[in-house]
One Martini backbone bead per residue (centre of mass of N, CA, C, O) as a GRO file, in nm:
protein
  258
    1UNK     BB    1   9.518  -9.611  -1.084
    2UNK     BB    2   9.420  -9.323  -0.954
    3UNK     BB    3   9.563  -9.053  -0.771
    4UNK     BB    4   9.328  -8.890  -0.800
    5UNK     BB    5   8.963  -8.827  -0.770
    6UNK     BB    6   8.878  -8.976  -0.529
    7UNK     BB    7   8.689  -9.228  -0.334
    8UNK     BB    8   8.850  -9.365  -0.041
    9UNK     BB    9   8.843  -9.665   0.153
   10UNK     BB   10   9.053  -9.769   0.454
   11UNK     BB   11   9.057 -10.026   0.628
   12UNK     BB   12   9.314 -10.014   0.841
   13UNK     BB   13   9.447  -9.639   0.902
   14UNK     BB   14   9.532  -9.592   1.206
   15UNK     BB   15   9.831  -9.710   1.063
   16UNK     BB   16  10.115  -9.736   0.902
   17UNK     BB   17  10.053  -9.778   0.585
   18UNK     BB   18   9.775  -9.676   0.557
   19UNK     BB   19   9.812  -9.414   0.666
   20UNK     BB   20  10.076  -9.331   0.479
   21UNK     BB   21   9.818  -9.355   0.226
   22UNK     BB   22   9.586  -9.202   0.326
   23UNK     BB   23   9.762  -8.923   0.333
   24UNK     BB   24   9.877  -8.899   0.060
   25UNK     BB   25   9.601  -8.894  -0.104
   26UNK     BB   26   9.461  -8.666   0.019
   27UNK     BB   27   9.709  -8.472  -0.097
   28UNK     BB   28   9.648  -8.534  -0.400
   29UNK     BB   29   9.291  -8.527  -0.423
   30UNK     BB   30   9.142  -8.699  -0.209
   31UNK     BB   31   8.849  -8.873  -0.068
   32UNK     BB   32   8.945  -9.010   0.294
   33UNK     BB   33   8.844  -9.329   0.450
   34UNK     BB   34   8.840  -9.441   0.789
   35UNK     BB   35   8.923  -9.728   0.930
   36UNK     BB   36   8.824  -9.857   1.291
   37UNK     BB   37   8.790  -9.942   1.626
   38UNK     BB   38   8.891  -9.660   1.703
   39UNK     BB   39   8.737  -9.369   1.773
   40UNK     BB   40   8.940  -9.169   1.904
   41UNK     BB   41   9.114  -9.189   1.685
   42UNK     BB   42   8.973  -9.141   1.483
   43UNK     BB   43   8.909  -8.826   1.576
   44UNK     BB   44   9.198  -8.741   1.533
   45UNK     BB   45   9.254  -8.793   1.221
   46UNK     BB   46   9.062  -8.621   1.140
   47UNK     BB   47   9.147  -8.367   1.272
   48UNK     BB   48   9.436  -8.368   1.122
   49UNK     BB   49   9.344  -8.463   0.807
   50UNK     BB   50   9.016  -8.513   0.690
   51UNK     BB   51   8.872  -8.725   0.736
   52UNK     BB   52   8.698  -8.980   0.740
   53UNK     BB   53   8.469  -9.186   0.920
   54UNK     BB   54   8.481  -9.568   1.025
   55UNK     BB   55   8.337  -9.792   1.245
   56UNK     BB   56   8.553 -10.113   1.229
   57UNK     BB   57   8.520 -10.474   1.221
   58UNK     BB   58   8.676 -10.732   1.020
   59UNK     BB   59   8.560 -10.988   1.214
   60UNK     BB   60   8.269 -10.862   1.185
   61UNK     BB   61   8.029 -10.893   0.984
   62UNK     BB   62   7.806 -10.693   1.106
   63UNK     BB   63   8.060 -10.441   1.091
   64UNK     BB   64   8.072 -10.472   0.740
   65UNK     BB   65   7.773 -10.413   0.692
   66UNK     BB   66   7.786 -10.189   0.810
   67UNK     BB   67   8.009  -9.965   0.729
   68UNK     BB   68   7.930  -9.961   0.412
   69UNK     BB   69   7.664  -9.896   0.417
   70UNK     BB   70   7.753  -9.589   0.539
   71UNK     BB   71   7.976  -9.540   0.311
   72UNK     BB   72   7.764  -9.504   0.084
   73UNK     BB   73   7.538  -9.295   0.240
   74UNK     BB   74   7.754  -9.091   0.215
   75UNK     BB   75   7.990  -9.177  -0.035
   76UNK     BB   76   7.837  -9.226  -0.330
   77UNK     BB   77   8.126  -9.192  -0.528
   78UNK     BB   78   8.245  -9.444  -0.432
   79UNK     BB   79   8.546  -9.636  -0.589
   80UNK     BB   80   8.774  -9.707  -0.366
   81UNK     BB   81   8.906 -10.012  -0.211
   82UNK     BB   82   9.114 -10.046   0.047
   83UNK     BB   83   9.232 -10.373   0.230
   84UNK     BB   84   9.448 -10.268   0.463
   85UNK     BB   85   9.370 -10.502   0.705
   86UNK     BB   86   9.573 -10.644   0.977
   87UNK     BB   87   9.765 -10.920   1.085
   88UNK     BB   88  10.024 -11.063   1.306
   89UNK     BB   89  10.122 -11.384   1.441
   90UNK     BB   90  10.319 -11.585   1.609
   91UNK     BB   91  10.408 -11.943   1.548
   92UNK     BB   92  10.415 -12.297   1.722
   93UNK     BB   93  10.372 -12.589   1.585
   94UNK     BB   94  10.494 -12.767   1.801
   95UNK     BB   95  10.250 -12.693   1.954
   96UNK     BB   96   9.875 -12.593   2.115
   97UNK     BB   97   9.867 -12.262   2.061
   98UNK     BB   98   9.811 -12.145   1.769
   99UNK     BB   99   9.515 -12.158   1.711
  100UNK     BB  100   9.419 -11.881   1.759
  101UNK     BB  101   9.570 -11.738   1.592
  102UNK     BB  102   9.567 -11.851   1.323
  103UNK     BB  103   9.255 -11.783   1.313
  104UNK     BB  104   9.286 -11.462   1.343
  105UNK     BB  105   9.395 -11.457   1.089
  106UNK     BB  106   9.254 -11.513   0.870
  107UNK     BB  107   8.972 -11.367   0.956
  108UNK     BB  108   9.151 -11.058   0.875
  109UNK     BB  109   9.323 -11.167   0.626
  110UNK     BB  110   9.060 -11.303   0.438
  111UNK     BB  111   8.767 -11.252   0.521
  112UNK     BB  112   8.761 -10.951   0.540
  113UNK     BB  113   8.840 -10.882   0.244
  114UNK     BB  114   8.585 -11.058   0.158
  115UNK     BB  115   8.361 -10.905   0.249
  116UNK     BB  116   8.423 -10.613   0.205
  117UNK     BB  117   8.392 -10.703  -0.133
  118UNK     BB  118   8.092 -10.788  -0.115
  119UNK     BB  119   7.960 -10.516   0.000
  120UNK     BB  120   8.086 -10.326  -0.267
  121UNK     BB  121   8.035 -10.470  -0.555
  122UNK     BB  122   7.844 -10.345  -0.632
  123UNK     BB  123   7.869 -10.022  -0.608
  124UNK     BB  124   8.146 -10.047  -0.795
  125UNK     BB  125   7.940 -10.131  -1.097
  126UNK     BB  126   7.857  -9.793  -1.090
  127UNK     BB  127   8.154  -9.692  -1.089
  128UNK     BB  128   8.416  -9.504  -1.295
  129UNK     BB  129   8.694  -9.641  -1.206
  130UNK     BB  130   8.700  -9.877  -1.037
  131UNK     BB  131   8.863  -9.987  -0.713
  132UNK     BB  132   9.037 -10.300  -0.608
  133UNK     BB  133   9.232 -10.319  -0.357
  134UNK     BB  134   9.485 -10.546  -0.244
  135UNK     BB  135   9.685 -10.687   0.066
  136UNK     BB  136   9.978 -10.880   0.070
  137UNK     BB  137  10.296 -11.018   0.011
  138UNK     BB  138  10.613 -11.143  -0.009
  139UNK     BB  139  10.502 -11.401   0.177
  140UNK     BB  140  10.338 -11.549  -0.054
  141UNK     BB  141  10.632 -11.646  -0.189
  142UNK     BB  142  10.793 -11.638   0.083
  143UNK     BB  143  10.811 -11.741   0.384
  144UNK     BB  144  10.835 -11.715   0.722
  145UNK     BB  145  10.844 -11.915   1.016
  146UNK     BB  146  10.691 -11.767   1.262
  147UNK     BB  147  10.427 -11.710   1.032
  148UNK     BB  148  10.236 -11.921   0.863
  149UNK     BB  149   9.948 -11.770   0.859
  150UNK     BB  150  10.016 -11.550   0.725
  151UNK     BB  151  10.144 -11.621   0.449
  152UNK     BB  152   9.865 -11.796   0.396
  153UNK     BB  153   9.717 -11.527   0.333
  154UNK     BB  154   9.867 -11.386   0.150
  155UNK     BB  155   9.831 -11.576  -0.058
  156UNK     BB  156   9.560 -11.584  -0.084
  157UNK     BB  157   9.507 -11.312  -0.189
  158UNK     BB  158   9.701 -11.327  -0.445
  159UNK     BB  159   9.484 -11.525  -0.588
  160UNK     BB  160   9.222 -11.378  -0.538
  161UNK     BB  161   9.298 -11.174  -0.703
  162UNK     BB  162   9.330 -11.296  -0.987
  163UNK     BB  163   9.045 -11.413  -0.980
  164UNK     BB  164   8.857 -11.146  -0.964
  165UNK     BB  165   8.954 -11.016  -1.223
  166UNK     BB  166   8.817 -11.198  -1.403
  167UNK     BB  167   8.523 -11.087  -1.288
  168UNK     BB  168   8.546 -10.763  -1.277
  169UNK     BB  169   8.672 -10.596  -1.508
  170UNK     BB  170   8.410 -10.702  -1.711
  171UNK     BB  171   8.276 -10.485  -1.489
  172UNK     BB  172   8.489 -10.222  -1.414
  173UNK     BB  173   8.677 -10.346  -1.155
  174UNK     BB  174   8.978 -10.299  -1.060
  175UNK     BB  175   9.242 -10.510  -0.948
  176UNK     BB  176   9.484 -10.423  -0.714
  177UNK     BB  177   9.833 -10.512  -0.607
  178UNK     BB  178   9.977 -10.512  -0.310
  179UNK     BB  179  10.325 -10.600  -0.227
  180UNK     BB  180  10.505 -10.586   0.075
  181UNK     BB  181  10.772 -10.557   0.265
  182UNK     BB  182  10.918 -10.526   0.475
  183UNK     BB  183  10.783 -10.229   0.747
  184UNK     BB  184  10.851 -10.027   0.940
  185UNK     BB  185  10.604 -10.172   1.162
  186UNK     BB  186  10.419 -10.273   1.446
  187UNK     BB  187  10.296 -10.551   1.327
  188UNK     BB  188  10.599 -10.633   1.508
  189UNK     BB  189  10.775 -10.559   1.735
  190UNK     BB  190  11.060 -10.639   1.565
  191UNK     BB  191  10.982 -10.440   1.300
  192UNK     BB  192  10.978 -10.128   1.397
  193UNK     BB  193  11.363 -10.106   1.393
  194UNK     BB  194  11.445 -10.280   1.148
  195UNK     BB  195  11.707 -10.295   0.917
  196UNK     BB  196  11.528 -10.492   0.716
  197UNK     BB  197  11.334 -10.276   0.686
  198UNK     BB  198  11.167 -10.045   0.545
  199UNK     BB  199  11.069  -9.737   0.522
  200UNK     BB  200  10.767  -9.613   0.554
  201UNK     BB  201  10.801  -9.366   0.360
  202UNK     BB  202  10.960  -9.502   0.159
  203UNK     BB  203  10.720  -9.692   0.084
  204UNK     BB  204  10.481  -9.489   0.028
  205UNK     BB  205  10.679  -9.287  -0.176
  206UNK     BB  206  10.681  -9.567  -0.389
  207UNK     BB  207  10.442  -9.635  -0.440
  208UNK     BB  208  10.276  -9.344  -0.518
  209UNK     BB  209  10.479  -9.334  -0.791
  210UNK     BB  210  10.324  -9.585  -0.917
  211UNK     BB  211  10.073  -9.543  -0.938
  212UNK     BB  212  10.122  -9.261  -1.128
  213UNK     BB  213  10.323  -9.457  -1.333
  214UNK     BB  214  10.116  -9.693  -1.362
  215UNK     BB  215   9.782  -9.734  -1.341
  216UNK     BB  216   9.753 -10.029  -1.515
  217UNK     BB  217   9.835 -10.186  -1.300
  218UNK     BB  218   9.829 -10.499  -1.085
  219UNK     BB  219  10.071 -10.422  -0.956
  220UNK     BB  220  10.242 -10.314  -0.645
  221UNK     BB  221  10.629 -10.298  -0.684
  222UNK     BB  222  10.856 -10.250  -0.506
  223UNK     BB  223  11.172 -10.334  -0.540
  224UNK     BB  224  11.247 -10.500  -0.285
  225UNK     BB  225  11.008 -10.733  -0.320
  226UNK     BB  226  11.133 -10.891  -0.556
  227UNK     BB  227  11.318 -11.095  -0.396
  228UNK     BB  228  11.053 -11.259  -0.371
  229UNK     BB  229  10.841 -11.243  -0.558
  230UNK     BB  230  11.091 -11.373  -0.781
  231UNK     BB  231  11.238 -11.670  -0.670
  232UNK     BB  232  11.082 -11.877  -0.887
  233UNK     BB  233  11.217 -11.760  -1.126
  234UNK     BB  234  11.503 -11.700  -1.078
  235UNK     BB  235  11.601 -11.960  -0.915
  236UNK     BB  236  11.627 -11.850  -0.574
  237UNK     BB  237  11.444 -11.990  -0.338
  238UNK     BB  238  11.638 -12.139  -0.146
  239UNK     BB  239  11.792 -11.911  -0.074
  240UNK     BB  240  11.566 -11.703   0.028
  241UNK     BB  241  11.463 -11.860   0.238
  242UNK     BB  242  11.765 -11.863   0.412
  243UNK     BB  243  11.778 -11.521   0.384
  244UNK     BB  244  11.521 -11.446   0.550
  245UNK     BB  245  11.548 -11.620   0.824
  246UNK     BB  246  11.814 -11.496   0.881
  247UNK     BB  247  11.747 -11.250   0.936
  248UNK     BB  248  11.496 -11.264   1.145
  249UNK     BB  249  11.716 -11.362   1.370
  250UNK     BB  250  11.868 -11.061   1.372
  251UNK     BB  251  11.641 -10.895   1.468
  252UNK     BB  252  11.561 -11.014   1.728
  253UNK     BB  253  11.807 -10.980   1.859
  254UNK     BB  254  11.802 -10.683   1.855
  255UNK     BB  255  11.550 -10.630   1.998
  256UNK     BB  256  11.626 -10.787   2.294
  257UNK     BB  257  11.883 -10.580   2.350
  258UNK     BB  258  11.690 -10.322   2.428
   0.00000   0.00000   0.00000
């Protein structure tokens, strides 16, 4: 993916990586959608950063394709589709009470961005240099204990990424998987604060060199996520497994005492 000359929709930029990725891209020289549920938000956005914006809600199929819909009817040379909203959230499967939550991420982080994908794929088979970005996670590949249905959700995302890939590069449309490791964001309240995630800045401001160093990369890895990306591989699955969960416990402890 190139990081200049783009028209780019990113659903879920409302905060977190997705914002401080959506101010980088428009500083670049791309012209810059963000979508999200908060209008008021959107229109602060806008005006502060000259974003285009688009209310959606990637939980409900029929905001996911008017917000589409929309946004390529405004932006016909849109070509890059970043889907990089989500949520997590704790889960305690020893009890009756997680399945609400449980499907709630499925929902928003496994069928949102396959929605999003089905409705911009025709579109994207349009214009040349087409990227559809989706964003996974280290814990695709190793475990966090209290978050079963997040993991397993970004599991699913970074499988769909590569068999997707194989359908859609040879008609033009490459597909980049982005991979963070934990980032102080908002996305657990212990997780914002949190000494052992990277900083948000230097995480924004580390994907965007590797994009630009790397255009044909099909995977977009900062340093810190190889610990994780490539546990199995390196054979210290089961050490990295218990020094993930080690430190997950020692943020909550810390974030509890503030």
């Amino acid at each position: 993916m190139h990081t200049t000359g783009n028209t780019i929709f990113v659903p879920g930029a409302t905060s977190g990586i997705g914002l401080a990725l959506a101010v980088r891209l428009q500083a670049a020289g791309n012209t810059v959608i963000i979508g999200g549920r908060r209008t008021a938000l959107l229109d602060r956005l806008a005006a502060e950063h000259g974003f285009g914006t688009v209310r959606i809600d990637i939980a409900d199929p029929a905001s996911v394709a008017e917000a589409t819909a929309d946004v390529v009817a405004r932006y016909p040379d849109l070509d890059v589709l970043i889907a990089m909203a989500g949520i997590m959230r704790v889960e305690d499967w020893t009890t009756p009470g997680f399945l609400a939550d449980a499907e709630a991420v499925v929902t928003t982080n496994v069928l949102g961005p396959i929605r999003l994908i089905a409705a911009l794929t025709e579109h994207l088979q349009t214009r040349p240099g087409a990227t559809v970005v989706t964003v996974s996670s280290g814990l695709a590949h190793v475990p966090l204990r209290p978050t079963p249905s997040y993991n397993a959700s970004k599991a699913a995302i970074h499988l769909l990424s590569e068999s997707i890939r194989l359908q859609l590069e040879p008609h033009g449309v490459r597909v980049v998987e982005l991979v963070p490791p934990a980032v102080r964001t908002t996305l657990l309240p212990s997780q914002e604060f949190a000494e052992s995630a990277m900083p948000l800045d230097e995480y924004a401001d580390e994907v965007m060199e590797l994009l630009a160093r790397r255009p044909e990369a099909h995977e977009i890895l900062v340093e810190r996520v190889g610990f994780l990306r490539h546990a199995e591989t390196r054979g210290d699955y089961d050490q990295v497994v218990a020094t993930l969960n080690a430190t997950d416990r020692h943020a909550r402890q810390e974030a509890s005492s503030r």
